[in-house]
C-alpha positions in Angstrom: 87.8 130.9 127.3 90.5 128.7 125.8 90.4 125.2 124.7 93.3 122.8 125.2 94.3 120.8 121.9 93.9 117.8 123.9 89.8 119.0 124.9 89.4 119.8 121.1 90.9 116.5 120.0 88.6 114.9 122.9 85.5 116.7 121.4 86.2 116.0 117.8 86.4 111.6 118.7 83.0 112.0 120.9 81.2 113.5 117.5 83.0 111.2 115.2 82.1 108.3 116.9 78.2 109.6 117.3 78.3 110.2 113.2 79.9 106.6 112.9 77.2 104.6 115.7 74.4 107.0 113.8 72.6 106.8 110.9 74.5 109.3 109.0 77.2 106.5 108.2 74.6 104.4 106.7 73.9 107.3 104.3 77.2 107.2 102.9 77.1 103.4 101.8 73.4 103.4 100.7 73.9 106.9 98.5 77.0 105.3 97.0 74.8 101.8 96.5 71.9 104.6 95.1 74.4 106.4 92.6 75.6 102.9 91.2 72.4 101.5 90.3 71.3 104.6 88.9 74.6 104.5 86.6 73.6 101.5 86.1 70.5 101.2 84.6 71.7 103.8 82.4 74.2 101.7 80.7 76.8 104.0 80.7 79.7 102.7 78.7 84.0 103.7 79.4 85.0 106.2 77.3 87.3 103.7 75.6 84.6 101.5 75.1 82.8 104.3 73.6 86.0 104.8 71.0 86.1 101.3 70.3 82.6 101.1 69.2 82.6 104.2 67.5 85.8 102.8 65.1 84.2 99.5 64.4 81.0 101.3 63.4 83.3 103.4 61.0 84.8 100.1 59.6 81.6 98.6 59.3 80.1 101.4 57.8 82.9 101.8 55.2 82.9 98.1 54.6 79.0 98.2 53.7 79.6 100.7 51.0 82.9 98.8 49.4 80.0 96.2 49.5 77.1 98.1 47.5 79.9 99.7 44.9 80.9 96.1 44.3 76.9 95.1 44.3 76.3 97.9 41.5 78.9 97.1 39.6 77.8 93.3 39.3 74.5 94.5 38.4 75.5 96.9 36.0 77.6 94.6 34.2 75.3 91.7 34.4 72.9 94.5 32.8 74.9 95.1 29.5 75.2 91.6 29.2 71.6 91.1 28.6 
């Protein structure tokens, strides 16, 4: 038994329009609304975001110890002074 292109074309518009007047469409849009909370309320940050963080932490970090070189320095100083 052979089926015309037109009958399988026919057939395949009836089951997509029962998948779009069913439920199952729903499940698309709420899963997607699902995944995105769940991202979320993880606080996922961009990779670039990520770098950019990452690089001012660096700087910071480097700054801070500039800071308590200059700090032991002062102290020492202030030391043989006394």
């Amino acid at each position: 038994m052979a089926f015309s292109t037109e009958k399988i074309n026919e057939l395949s518009l009836k089951i997509k329009g029962l998948i779009e007047s069913s439920p199952i469409s729903e499940l698309e849009t709420n899963l997607h609304a699902l995944i995105q909370g769940a991202l979320t309320k993880m606080e996922l940050v961009s990779r670039e975001e990520f770098d950019i963080q990452s690089a001012l932490l660096a700087r910071t970090q480097q700054q801070l110890k500039t800071l308590e070189q200059k700090i032991s320095q002062l102290e020492e100083a202030q030391s043989t002074k006394l």
